[in-house]
C-alpha positions in Angstrom: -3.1 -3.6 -2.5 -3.2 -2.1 -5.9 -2.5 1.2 -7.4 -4.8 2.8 -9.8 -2.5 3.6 -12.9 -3.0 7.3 -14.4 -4.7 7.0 -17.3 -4.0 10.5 -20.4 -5.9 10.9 -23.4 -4.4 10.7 -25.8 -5.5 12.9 -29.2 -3.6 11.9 -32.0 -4.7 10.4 -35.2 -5.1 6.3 -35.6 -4.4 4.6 -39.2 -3.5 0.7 -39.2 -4.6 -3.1 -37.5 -4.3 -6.0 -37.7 -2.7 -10.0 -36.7 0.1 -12.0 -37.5 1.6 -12.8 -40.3 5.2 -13.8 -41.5 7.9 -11.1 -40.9 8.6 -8.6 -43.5 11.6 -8.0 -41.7 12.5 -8.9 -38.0 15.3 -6.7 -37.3 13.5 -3.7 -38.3 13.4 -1.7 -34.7 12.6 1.7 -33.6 13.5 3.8 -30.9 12.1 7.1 -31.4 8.5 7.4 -31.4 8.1 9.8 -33.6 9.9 7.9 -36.3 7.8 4.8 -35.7 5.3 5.2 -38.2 1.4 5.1 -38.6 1.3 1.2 -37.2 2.6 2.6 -34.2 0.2 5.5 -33.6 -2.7 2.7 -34.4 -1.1 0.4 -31.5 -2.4 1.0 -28.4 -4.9 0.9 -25.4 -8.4 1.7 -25.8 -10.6 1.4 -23.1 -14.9 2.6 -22.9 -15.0 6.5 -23.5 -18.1 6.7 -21.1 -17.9 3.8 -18.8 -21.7 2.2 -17.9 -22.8 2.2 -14.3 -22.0 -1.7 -14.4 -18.2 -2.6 -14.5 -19.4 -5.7 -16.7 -20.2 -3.5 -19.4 -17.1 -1.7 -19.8 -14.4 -3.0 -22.4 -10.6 -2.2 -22.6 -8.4 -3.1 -25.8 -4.9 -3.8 -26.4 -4.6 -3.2 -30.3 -0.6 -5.0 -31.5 1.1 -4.0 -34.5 2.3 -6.7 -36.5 4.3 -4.3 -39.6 2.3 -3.5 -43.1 -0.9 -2.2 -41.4 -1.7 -5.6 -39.9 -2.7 -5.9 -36.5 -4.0 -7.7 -33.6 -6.3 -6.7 -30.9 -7.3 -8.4 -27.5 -11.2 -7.3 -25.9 -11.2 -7.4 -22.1 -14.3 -7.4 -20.0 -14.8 -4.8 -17.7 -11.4 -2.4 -18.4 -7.4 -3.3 -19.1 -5.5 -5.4 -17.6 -4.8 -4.3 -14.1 -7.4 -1.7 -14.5 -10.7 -3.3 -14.4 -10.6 -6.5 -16.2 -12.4 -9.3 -14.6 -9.8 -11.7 -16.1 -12.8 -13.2 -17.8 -11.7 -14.6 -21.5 -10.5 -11.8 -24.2 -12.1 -12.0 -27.4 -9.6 -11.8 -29.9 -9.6 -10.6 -33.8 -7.5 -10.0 -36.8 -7.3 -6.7 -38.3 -5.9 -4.5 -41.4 -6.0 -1.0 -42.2 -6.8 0.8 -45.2 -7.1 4.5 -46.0 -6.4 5.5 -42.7 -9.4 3.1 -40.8 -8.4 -0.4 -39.4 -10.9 -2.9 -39.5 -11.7 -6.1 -37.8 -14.1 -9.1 -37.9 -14.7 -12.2 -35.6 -18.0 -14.1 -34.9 -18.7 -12.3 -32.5 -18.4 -9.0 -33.0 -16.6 -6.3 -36.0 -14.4 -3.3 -35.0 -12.9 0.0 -36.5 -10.5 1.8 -35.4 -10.0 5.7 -36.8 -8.6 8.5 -35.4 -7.9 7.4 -31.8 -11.7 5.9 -31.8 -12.2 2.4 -31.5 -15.9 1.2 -32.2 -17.2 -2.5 -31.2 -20.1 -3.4 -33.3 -22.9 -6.9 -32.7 -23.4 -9.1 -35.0 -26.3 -6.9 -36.3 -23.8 -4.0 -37.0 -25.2 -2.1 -34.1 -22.6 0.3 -32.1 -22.2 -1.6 -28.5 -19.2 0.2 -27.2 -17.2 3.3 -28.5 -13.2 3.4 -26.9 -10.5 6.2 -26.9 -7.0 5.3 -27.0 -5.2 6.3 -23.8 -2.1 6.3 -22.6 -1.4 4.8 -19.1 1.6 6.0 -16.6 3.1 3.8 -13.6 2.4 5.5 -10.7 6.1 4.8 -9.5 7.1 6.8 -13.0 10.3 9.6 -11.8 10.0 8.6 -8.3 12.5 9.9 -6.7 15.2 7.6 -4.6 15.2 8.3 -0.6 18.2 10.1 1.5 19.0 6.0 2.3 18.9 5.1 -1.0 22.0 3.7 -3.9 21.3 5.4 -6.9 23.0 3.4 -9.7 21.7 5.3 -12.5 20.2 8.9 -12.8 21.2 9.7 -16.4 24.6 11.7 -15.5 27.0 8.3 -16.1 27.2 5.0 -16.2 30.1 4.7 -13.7 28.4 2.5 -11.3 28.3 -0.6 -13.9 30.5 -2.7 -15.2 29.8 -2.6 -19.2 28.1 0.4 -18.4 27.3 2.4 -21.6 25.2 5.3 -21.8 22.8 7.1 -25.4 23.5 10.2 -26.3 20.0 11.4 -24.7 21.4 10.2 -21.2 19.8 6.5 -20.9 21.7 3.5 -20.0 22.0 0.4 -22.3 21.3 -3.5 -22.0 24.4 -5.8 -20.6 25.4 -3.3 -17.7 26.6 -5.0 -13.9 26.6 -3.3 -11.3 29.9 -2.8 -9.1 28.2 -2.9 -5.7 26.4 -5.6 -4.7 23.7 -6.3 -2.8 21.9 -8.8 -0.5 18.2 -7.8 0.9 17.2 -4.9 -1.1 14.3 -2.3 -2.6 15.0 -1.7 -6.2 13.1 1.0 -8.7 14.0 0.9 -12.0 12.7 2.3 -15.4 12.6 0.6 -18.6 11.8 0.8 -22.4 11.5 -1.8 -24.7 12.0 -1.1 -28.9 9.3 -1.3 -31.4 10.0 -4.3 -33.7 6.7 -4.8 -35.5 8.1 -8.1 -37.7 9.8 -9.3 -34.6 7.8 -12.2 -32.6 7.9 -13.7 -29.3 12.1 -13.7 -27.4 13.3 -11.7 -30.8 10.5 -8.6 -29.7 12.5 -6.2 -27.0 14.1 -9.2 -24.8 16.3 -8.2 -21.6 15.9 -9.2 -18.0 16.7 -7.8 -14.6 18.7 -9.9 -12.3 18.7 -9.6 -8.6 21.7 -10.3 -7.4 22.6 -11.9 -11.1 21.0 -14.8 -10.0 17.3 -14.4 -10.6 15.6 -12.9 -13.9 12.6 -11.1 -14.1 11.9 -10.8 -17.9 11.6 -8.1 -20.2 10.4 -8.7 -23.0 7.6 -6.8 -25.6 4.6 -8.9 -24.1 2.3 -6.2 -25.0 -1.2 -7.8 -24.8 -0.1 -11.6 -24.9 -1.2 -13.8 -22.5 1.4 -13.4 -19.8 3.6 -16.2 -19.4 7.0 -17.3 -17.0 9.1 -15.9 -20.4 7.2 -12.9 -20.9 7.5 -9.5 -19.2 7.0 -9.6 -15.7 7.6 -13.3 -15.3 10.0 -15.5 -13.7 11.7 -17.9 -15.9 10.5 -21.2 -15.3 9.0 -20.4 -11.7 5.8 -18.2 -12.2 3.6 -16.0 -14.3 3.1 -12.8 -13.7 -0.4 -12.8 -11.8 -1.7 -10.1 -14.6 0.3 -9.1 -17.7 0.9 -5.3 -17.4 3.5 -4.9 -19.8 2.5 -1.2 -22.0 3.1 -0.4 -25.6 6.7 -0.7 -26.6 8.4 2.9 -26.8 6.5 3.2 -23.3 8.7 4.3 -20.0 7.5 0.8 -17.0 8.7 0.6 -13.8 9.9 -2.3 -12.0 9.4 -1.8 -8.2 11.1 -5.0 -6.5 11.6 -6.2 -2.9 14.1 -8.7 -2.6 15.1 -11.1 0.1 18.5 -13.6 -0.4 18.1 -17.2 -0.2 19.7 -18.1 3.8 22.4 -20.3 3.7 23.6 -22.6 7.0 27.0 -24.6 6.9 27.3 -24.0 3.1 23.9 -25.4 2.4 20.8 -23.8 1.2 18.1 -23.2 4.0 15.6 -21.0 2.8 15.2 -19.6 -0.5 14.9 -16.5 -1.7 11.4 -14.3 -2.2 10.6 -11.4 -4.0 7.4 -9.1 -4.6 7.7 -7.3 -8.1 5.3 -4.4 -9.1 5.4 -4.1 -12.3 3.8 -0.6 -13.7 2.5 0.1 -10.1 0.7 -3.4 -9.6 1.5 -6.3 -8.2 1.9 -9.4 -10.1 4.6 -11.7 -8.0 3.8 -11.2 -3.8 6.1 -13.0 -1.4 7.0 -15.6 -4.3 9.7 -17.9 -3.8 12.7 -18.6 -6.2 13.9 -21.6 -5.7 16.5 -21.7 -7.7 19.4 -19.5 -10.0 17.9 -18.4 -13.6 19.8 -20.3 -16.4 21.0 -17.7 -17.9 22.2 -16.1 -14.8 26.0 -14.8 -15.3 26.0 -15.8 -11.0 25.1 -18.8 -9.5 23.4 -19.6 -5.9 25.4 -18.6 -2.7 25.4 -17.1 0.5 27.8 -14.1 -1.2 25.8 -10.3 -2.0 25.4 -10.0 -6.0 25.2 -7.2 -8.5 22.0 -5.9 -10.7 22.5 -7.4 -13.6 20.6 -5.8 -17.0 20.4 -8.3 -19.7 21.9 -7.7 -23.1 19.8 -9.8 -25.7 20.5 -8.1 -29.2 18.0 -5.6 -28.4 18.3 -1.9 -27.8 16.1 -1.7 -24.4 17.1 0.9 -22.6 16.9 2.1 -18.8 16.6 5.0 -16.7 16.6 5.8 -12.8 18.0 2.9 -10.9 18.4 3.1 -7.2 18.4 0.4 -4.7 17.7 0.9 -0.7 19.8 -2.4 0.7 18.0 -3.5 4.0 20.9 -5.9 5.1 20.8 -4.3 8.6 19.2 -1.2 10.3 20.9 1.8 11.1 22.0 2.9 14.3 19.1 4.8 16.1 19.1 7.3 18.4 19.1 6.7 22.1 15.7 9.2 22.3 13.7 6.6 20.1 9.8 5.2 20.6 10.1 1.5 20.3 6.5 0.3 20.9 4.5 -2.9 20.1 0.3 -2.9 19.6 -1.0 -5.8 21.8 -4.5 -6.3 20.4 -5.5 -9.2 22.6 -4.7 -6.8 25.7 -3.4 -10.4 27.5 0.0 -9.7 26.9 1.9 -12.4 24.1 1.6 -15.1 26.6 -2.4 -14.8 28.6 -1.5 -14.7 32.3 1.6 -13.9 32.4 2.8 -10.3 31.6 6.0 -10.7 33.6 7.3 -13.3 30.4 5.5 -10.4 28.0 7.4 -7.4 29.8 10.7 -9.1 30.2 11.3 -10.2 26.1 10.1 -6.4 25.0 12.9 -5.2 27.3 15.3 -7.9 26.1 14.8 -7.0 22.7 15.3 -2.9 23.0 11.3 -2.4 23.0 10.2 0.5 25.8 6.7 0.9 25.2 3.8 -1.1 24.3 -0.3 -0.3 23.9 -2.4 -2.8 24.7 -5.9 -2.8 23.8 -7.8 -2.7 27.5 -11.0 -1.1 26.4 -13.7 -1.3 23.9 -16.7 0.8 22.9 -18.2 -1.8 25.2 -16.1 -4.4 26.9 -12.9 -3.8 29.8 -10.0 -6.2 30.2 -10.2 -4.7 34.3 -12.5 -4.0 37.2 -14.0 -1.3 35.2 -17.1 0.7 36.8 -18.2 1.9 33.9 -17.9 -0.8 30.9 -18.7 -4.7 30.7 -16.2 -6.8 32.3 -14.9 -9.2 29.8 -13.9 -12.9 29.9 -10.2 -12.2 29.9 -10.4 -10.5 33.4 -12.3 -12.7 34.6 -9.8 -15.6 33.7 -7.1 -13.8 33.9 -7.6 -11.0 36.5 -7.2 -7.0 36.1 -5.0 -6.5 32.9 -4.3 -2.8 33.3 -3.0 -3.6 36.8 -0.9 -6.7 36.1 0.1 -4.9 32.9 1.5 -1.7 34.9 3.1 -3.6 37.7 5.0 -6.2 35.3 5.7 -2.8 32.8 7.1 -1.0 35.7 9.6 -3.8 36.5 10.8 -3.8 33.2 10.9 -0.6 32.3 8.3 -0.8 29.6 5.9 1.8 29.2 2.7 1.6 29.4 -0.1 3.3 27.0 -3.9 1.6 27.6 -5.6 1.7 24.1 -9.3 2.0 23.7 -11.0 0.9 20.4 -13.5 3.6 20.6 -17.3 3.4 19.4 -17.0 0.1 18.2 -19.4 -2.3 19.7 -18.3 -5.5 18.3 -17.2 -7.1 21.1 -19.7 -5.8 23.8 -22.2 -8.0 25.4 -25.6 -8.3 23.1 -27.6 -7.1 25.9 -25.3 -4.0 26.3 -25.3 -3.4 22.2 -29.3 -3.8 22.5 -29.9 -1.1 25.1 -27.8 1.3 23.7 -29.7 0.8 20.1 -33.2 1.1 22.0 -31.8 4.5 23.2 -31.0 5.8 20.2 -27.5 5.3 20.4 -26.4 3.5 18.1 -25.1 4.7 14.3 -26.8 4.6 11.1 -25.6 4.2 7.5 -26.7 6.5 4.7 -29.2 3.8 3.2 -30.8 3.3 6.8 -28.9 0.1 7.7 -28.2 -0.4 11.7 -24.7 0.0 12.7 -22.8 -1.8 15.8 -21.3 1.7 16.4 -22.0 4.1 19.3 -22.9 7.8 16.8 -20.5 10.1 17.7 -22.7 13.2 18.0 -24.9 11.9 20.8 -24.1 13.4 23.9 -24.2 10.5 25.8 -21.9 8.7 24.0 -19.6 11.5 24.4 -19.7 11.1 28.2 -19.3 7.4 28.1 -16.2 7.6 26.1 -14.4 10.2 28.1 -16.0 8.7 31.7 -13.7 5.4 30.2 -10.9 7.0 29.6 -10.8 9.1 32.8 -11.5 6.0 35.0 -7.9 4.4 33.7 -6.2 7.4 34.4 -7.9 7.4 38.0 -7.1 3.9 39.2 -4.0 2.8 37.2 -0.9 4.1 37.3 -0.4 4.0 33.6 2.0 6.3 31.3 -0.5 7.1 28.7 -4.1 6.5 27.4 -4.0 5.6 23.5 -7.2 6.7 21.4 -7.7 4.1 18.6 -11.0 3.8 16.5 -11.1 7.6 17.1 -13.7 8.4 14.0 -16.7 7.3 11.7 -16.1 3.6 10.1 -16.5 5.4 6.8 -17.8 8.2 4.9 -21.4 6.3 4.9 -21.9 6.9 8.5 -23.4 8.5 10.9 -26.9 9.6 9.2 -29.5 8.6 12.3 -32.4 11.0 12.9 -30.5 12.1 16.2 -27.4 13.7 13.6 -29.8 15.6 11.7 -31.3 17.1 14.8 -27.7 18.1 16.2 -26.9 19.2 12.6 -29.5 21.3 12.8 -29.1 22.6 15.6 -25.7 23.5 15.3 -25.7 24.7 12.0 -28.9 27.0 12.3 -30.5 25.5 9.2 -33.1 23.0 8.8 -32.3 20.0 5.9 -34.0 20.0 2.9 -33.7 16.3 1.7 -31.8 14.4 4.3 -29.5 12.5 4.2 -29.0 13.3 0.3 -28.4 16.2 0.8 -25.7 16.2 3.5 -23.8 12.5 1.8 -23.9 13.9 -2.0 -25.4 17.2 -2.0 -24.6 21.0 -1.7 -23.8 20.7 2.2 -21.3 17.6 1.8 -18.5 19.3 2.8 -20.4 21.4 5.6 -21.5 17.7 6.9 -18.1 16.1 6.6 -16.4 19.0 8.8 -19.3 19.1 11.5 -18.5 15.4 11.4 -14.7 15.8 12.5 -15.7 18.2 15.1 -17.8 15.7 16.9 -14.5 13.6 16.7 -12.2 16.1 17.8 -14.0 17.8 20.3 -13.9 14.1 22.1 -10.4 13.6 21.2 -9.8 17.6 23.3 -11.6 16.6 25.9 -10.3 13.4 26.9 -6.9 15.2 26.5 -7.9 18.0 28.9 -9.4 16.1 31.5 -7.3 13.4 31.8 -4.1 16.2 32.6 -6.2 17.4 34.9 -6.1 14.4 37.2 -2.5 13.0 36.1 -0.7 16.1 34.6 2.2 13.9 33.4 0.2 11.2 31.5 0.3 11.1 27.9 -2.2 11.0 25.0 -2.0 9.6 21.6 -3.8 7.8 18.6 -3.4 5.2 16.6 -4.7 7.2 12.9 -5.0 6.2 8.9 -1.7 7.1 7.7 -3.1 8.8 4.4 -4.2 12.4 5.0 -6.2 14.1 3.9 -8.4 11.6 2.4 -8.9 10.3 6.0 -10.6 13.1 6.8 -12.8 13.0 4.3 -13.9 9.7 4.5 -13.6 9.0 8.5 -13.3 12.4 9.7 -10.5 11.8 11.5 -8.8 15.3 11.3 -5.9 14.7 13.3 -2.7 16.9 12.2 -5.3 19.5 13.5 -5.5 17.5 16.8 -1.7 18.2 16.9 -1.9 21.4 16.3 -4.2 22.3 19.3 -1.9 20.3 21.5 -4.5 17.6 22.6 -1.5 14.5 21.4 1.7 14.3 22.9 2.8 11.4 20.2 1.3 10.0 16.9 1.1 6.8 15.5 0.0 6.5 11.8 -1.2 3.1 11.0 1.1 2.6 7.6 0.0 -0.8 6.9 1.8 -2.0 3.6 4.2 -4.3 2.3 5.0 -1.7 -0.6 7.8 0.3 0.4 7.4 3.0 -1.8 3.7 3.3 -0.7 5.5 3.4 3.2 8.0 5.8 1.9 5.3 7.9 0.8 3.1 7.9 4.0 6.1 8.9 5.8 7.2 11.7 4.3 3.9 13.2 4.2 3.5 12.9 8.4 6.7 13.9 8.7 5.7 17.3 6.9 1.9 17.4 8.7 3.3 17.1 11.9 6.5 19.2 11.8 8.1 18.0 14.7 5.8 19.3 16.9 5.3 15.9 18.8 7.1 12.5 18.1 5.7 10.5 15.2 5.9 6.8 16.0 4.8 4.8 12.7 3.1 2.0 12.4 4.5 -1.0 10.7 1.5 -3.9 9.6 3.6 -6.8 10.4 0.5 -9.2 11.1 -2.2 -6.6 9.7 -5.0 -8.1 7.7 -3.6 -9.4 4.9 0.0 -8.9 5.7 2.5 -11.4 6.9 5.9 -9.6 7.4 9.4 -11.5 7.9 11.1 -10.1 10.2 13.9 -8.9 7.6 10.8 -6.7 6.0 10.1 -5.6 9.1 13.7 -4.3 9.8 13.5 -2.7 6.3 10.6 -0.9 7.1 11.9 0.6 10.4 15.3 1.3 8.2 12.7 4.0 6.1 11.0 4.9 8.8 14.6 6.2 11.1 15.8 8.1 7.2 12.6 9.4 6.8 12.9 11.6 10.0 10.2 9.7 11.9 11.0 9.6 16.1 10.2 5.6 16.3 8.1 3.2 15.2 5.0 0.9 16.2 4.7 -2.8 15.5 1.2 -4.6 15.0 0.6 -6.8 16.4 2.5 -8.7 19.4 1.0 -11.9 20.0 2.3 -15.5 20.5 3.4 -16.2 17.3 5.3 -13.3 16.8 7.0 -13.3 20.3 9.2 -16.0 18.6 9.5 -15.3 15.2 9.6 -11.2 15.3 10.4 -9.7 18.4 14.0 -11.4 19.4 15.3 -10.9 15.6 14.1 -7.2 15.6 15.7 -7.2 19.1 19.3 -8.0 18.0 19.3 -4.9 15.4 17.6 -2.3 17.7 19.6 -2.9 20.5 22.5 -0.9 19.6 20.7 1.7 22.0 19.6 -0.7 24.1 18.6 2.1 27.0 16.5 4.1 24.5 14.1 6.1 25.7 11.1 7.4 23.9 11.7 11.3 23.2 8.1 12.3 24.3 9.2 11.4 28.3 10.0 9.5 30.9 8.5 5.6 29.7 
């Protein structure tokens, strides 16, 4: 996914621009801004001051000095790179300043820049878009390395490199090696490339980061070039970078790298190795393959760990905040740890046969797992109060097969429920629910396959699901999933606004505007998360009242609070009340800062007052995690503080390819049990 990148303005005064011309004199660099001269205050990003309602409309600029007040500038469509461009083709132009305004001129369209105000003009000389230089920030910019974590450099020495040399202002120079070396690993680092306005193309800022001082990923001044395998962010002779984000020279980037070796059987080469780069907070290489050892790279291919290599190139670029998480192997857990798997199918990895499902979790160190029985309209058992669905009646009762083979095993077992969601119920079922009045309602009126919330009867029919597993199966837990609104559009049906109304004591004025955008937005949203919680109480209550011992939890968005703005899901309050006796945040990314992040922040919302299980997206939409990301991602989760961890999904495929290799590093433990009871 990618990160929006914070954008300053940025109020200084603008002189120079222009494009390229023969060198003045190529050596000339700077490296303290302030000494960089009016060409480099004119150099920039620009981007629409007041963006139009369509994105089309809006332009971004990348304005590159070139030395004596020349310059060149690069248009985008629809915002900067990485930012809003639609990767459409750039107009480009020639420019030169004079008494403090730079000027330019294509077919197309003119341009001025003065004082930090960039003005694209028609053909006619009319004004179509006015721009304001800005300064953009990686979102990874200072981020602080994890308790797990190598830091190599944090401005206090350059001990932990070989060549190492440090400024006087604390930052580390080019041609440094580290001592320690690495194998899989997580790398931040921070860079800053000169300002060499005669300089062109390798001469302008080069350096490069090698993992393992085998494989490069550039540096390089690219600013606002097209983005090429030599450029900044691109991978010598193997791939471009997908967009080029490199900033202004005398700008702090960030690198944020995952890195997995190449495997190596018998001495020969098996699989090579893959990284995902993120450069200034956005992704430009995912999952990408490197077949083969940079040739510049001061280490060739092998199955040995190798060091982090900085690049000297005859160019000051200096660095700042280097830490590396290795992932080589897991750390010991503790024998009180949740060790669950999602089962979305609710068949089991192998349909039929739960006894082969059961017995590989337990081979593998697993001792729960949560598979999806119910829907808003569908059971996977002899269910009294739902549709029966095809799987049970192919395969028989799941819940009671699931138990019995569970039991045998030791593996706990928590039934989920996709609440609300009708998706999969019978259309007959979905009709009559819709006839009644049932059914949800978006802001602008459009029909939802969603059972609302608020209505009453809906209420009963969730909870009468829920309380008819605990009554006839002898599971451990019941697992609330789908527990909320499918976004901040929903529910607005003529049935809300009565209960709204009702329960509020005031009538509304102009509905729905006035509860979606208006003055009683907020007073909506939260009468919205008490129709979620109230179910998520009572389903907690009632169920201890006929098993005391079983257990309730929830499968949740991981980013709070912004999930309970837009799905009211307010759940570190439904810890608080004590209707959860264990959590499990859905933290679906392959980004392990974004993880990192997620983690930290449940870890403070739920304080230890129940376990926190997180949820790791193996084979999420979109995702596709080897099993060595996988093990990296429970790695963060155990130094983060969190009690286990939760893997979507099990299913066939990754019964062979995921759950035996995770097996052989959690089963150091191998009687764990999960700390919030008995499994």
């Amino acid at each position: 996914m990618l990160r929006k990148i914070c954008l300053l303005l940025i109020s200084t005064a603008m002189l120079d621009m222009c494009v390229p011309t023969l060198a003045a004199d190529p050596n000339l660099t700077y490296t303290d801004p302030a000494a960089a001269g009016p060409d480099f205050q004119t150099q920039g990003e620009y981007v629409s001051e007041h963006q139009p309602k369509e994105g089309k409309n809006t332009r971004g600029a990348q304005i590159i000095a070139l030395g004596d007040g020349k310059f060149h500038a690069v248009v985008y469509q629809g915002g900067l790179p990485g930012a809003g461009w639609d990767k459409s083709k750039t107009i480009q132009a020639e420019g030169q300043s004079a008494d403090g305004v730079a000027t330019f001129a294509t077919k197309d369209l003119t341009a001025k820049i003065q004082r930090g105000v960039m003005t694209l003009h028609d053909t006619e000389g009319k004004t179509t878009h006015t721009l304001k230089k800005i300064l953009r920030k990686s979102p990874t910019l200072a981020a602080k390395p994890p308790a797990e974590a190598v830091v190599l450099f944090d401005g206090t020495t350059a001990k932990a490199f070989d060549g190492g040399r440090m400024t006087d202002d604390g930052l580390l120079m080019e041609g440094s090696t580290s001592k320690r070396k690495f194998r899989d690993f997580t790398l931040h680092m921070e860079f800053r490339t000169p300002f060499k306005p005669f300089a062109r193309g390798q001469h302008r800022g080069n350096s490069g980061f090698y993992a393992q001082g085998r494989y490069e990923v550039q540096i390089l001044d690219s600013f606002g070039l097209e983005g090429v395998d030599n450029e900044c962010g691109g991978i010598y002779k193997v791939a471009c970078p997908s967009v080029n984000m490199c900033l202004p020279p005398l700008s702090w980037q960030t690198y944020d790298v995952d890195f997995t070796a190449a495997r190596f059987k018998d001495g020969k080469k098996v699989k090579n190795a893959t990284m995902t780069v993120r450069h200034n907070g956005v992704e430009i290489h995912k999952n990408l393959e490197v077949p083969f050892a940079t040739t510049a790279a001061p280490v060739g291919e092998g199955v040995k760990p190798g060091p982090i290599y900085l690049q000297k190139h005859g160019n000051p670029v200096r660095f700042r905040n280097i830490w590396v998480i290795p992932r080589d192997s897991v750390p010991k857990s503790s024998k009180r740890e949740g060790r669950a798997v999602w089962n979305h199918s609710g068949a089991g990895a192998y349909p039929g046969d739960w006894e082969r499902s059961m017995k590989l979790l337990a081979d593998n160190g697993f001792n729960m797992i949560l598979p999806n029985m119910l829907w808003g309209g569908l059971a996977h058992y002899a269910s009294d109060v739902l549709p029966r669905s095809n799987a049970f009646r192919k395969y028989g009762d799941q819940i009671e097969r699931c138990c019995a083979a569970g039991r045998k095993h030791g593996i706990g077992v928590h039934v989920w429920k996709v609440h609300f969601n009708l998706c999969t119920a019978p259309k007959d079922f979905v009709e009559k629910l819709r006839q009644e009045g049932r059914t949800q309602l978006t802001v602008d009126g459009k029909p939802s396959n969603w059972l609302c919330p608020s209505h009453p009867d809906n209420q009963k029919l969730e909870l009468k699901s829920m309380l008819e597993v605990a009554r006839k199966y002898p599971v451990d837990g019941l697992h609330l999933d789908y527990i909320r609104y499918p976004g901040r559009k929903a529910c607005y049906c003529d049935g809300c606004r009565r209960r709204f109304e009702a329960q509020s004591g005031r009538k509304v004025s102009d509905w729905p505007n006035e509860c979606f955008s208006g003055k009683r937005k907020e007073e909506y949203n939260d009468w919205r998360c008490r129709q979620i919680t109230s179910l998520v109480e009572r389903i907690s209550r009632e169920a201890k009242k006929i098993r005391p011992e079983i257990k309730i939890s929830a499968a949740v968005f991981g980013s709070y609070p912004d999930c309970r703005r837009s799905i009211a899901q307010d759940w570190p309050e439904w810890i608080k009340e004590g209707h959860l006796d264990f959590i499990c945040p859905m933290d679906y990314t392959t980004d392990d800062a974004v993880f990192t992040s997620l983690v930290r922040n449940q870890t403070k919302l739920v304080d230890g007052r129940v376990p926190l299980y997180v949820g790791i997206g193996a084979t999420a939409t979109g995702i596709a995690m080897t099993s060595d990301r996988v093990k990296g991602q429970i790695h963060l989760a155990r130094s983060l503080g969190a009690n286990g961890f939760t893997i979507f999904n099990f299913s066939p495929k990754t019964a062979s390819t995921l759950i035996p290799h995770l097996g052989l590093n959690t089963a150091e433990a191998p009687n764990a049990a999960p700390p919030h009871g008995k499994p």
